[in-house]
C-alpha positions in Angstrom: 89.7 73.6 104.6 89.5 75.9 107.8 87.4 74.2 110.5 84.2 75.6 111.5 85.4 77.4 114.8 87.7 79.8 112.4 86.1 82.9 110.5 87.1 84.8 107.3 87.4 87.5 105.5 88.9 88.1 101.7 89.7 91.5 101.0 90.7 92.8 97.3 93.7 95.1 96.7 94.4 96.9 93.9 96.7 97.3 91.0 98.3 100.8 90.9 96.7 103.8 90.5 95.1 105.5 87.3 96.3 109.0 89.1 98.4 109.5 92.2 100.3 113.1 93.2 99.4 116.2 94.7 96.4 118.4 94.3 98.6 121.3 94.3 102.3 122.0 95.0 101.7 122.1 98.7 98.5 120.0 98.9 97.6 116.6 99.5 98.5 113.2 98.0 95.8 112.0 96.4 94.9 109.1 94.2 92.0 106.8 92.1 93.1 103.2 92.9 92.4 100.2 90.4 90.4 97.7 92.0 91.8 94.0 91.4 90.1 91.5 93.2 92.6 88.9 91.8 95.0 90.6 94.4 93.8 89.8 97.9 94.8 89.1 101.5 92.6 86.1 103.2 92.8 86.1 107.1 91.0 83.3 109.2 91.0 84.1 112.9 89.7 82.1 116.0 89.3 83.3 119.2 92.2 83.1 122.0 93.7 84.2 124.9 96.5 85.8 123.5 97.9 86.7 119.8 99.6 84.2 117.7 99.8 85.0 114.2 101.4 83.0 111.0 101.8 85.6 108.3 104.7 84.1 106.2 104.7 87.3 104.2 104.9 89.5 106.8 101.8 91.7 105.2 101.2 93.0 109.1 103.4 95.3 110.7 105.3 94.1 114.2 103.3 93.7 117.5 100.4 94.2 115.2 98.0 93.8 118.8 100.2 97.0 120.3 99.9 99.0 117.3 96.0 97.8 116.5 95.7 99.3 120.3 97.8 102.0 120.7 96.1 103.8 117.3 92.1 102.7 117.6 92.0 101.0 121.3 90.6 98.0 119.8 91.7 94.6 121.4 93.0 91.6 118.9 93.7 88.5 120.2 93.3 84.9 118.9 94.8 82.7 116.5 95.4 84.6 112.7 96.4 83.2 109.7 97.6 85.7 107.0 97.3 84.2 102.8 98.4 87.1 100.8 97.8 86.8 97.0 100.0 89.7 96.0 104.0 90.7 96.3 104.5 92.5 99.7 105.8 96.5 98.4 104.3 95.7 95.0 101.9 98.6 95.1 98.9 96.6 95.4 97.3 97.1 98.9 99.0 94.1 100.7 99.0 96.0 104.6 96.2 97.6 103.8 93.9 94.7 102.7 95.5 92.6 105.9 95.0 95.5 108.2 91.1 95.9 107.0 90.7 92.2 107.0 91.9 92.1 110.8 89.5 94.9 111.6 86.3 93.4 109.8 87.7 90.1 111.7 88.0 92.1 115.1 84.9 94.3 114.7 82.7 92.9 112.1 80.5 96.1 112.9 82.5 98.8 111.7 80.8 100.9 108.5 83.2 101.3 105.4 84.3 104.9 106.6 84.9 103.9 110.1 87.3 101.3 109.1 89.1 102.7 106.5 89.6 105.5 109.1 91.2 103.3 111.4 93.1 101.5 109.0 94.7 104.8 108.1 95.2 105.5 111.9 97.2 102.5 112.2 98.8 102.9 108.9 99.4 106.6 108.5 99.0 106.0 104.4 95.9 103.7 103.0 94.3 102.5 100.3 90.3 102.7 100.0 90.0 99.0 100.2 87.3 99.3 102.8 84.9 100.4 100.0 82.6 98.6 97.9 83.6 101.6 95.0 87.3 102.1 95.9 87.8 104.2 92.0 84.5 105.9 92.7 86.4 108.7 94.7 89.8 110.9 94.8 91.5 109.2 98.3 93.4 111.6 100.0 95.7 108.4 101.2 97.7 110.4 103.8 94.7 111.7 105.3 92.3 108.8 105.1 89.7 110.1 103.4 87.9 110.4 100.0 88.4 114.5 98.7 85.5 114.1 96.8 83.1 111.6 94.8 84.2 110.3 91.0 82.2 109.3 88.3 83.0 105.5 87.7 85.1 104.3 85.5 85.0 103.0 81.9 85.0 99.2 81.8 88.7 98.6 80.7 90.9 95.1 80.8 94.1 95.9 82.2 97.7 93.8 81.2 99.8 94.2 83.8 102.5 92.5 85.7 105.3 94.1 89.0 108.8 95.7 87.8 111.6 96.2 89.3 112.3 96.1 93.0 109.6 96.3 95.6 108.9 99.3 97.5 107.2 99.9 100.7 105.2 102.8 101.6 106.1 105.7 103.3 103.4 107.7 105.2 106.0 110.4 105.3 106.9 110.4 101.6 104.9 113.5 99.8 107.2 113.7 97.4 104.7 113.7 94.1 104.1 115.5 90.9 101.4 117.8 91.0 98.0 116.7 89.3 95.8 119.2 89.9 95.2 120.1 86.5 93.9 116.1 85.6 91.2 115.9 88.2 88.7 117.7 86.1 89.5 116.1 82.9 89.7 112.6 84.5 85.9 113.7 85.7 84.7 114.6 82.2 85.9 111.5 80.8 84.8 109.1 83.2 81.6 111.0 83.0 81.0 110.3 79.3 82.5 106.9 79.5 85.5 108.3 77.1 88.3 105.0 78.4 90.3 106.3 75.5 90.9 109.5 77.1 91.3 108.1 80.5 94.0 106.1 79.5 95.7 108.7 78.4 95.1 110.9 81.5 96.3 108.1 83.5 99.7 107.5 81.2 100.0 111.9 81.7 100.2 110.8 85.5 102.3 107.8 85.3 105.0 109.5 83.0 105.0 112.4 85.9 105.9 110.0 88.6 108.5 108.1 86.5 110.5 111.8 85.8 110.0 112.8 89.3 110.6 109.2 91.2 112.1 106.6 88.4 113.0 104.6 87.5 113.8 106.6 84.0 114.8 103.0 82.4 110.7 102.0 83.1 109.9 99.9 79.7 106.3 99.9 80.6 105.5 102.7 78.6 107.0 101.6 75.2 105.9 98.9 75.8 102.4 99.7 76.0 102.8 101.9 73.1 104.5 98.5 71.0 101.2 96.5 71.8 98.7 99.2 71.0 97.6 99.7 74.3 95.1 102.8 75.4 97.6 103.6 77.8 99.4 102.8 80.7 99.2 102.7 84.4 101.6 102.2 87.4 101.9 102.2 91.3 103.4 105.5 92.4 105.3 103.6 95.3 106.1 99.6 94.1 106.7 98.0 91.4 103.4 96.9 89.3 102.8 98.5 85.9 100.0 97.7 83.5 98.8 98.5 79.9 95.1 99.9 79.5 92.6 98.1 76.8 89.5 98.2 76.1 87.6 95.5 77.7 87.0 93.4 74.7 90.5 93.5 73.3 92.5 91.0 72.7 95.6 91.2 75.1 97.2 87.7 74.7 100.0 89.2 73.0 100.9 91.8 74.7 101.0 89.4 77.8 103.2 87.4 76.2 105.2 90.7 75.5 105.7 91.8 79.3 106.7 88.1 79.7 109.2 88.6 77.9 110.7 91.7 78.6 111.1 90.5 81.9 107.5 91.5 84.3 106.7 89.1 86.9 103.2 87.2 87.9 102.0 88.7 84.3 98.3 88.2 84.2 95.0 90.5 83.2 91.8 91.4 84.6 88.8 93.3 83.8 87.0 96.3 85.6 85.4 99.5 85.9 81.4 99.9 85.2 79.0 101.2 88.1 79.0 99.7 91.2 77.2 100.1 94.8 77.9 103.1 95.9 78.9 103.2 100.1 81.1 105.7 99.9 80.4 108.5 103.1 
């Protein structure tokens, strides 16, 4: 247990994306992130002189205290320790959810806008982890902001699992299918609650990426299909991939199926419903 002199923060990452590409050939990246608060960063800092950090995983980027500096002129020093509950380039919010944690650590008065702001300063490419409602809006990811509010989404159980090799993040990297046709529809749907149809909206946007970035030879799909799944989900850059159910469902097969076939740190989780809006 951390003695009493350290303090904490957990912050969730996420699981993919139900959409991710461009609202229009030459517009922004956007995306609706899966929350998945069984994918997390926990930091414990105590106050110091100087910076020494133990991050085994290496979640933070190098001479985190310059960079922390040199983009929000916020001073970190102290002792950090970095726990990271996800793969590193797995597509599930590792830097991000250390970067926010060392923020919330370093100014534990910063509003959720503020700090995903920051984050994204730092960054150049963020998730909206800072957010109690990171699915309730369309995140503009290289601009660090949300375009606009969502509807939430359908209470769904996800099966899911990471792919293939990992893959960092690229603030540079715009190179993603155009999905401005599925914004409105993804609204409707999550409007009326329709998870059948948002499953499939999200499977329309994964099987873009896929085509446009590969891997072609990505089972996730079939396999999805094999199990009876809604749908299927992915992370546009890394390597997790998930099968959509309805939150009741029985999924003990098909996590035994992506066992199988090869997925790593298989496991499910439930989400979606309403939840406190703080979004700006």
């Amino acid at each position: 247990m951390a003695p009493s002199s350290w303090c904490h923060q957990n912050v969730a990452g996420h699981f993919g994306e139900f959409l991710q590409g461009r609202i229009g050939p030459q517009g922004p990246v956007a995306l609706i992130t899966v929350p998945c608060p069984a994918l997390s960063v926990d930091m414990w800092h105590r106050s110091g002189r100087s910076i020494q950090l133990y991050d085994p995983a290496r979640v933070l980027p190098r001479h985190i205290g310059l960079r922390v500096q040199q983009a929000t002129g916020l001073i970190v020093r102290g002792r950090i320790v970095v726990r990271t509950r996800m793969p590193v380039g797995g597509g599930a919010g590792a830097s991000t959810a250390a970067l926010t944690a060392l923020l919330r650590l370093t100014r534990p008065d910063l509003l959720p806008h503020r700090l995903a702001h920051l984050v994204w300063q730092i960054e150049g490419a963020s998730d909206p982890l800072a957010f109690a409602a990171p699915s309730e809006g369309l995140w503009a990811s290289r601009q660090g902001r949300f375009v606009h509010p969502l509807p939430p989404v359908a209470r769904f159980c996800i099966v899911g699992g990471f792919w293939g090799a990992p893959q960092t993040t690229n603030p540079n990297d715009d190179i993603f299918p155009d999905i401005s046709d599925l914004i409105a529809p993804w609204t409707r749907a999550a409007a009326t609650g329709n998870l059948a149809k948002l499953a499939d909206i999200a499977s329309t946007s994964a099987r873009r990426t896929t085509l446009l970035r590969g891997p072609t030879c990505d089972p996730t799909e079939a396999l999805a299909k094999q199990v009876g799944a809604l749908g299927h989900l992915r992370a546009h850059t890394g390597s997790a991939r998930g099968m959509i159910f309805a939150p009741d469902a029985p999924v003990q097969g098909a996590i035994e199926t992506l066992r199988a076939a090869g997925y790593a740190r298989v496991f499910s989780f439930r989400g979606g419903g309403p939840v406190r809006k703080d979004l700006p």
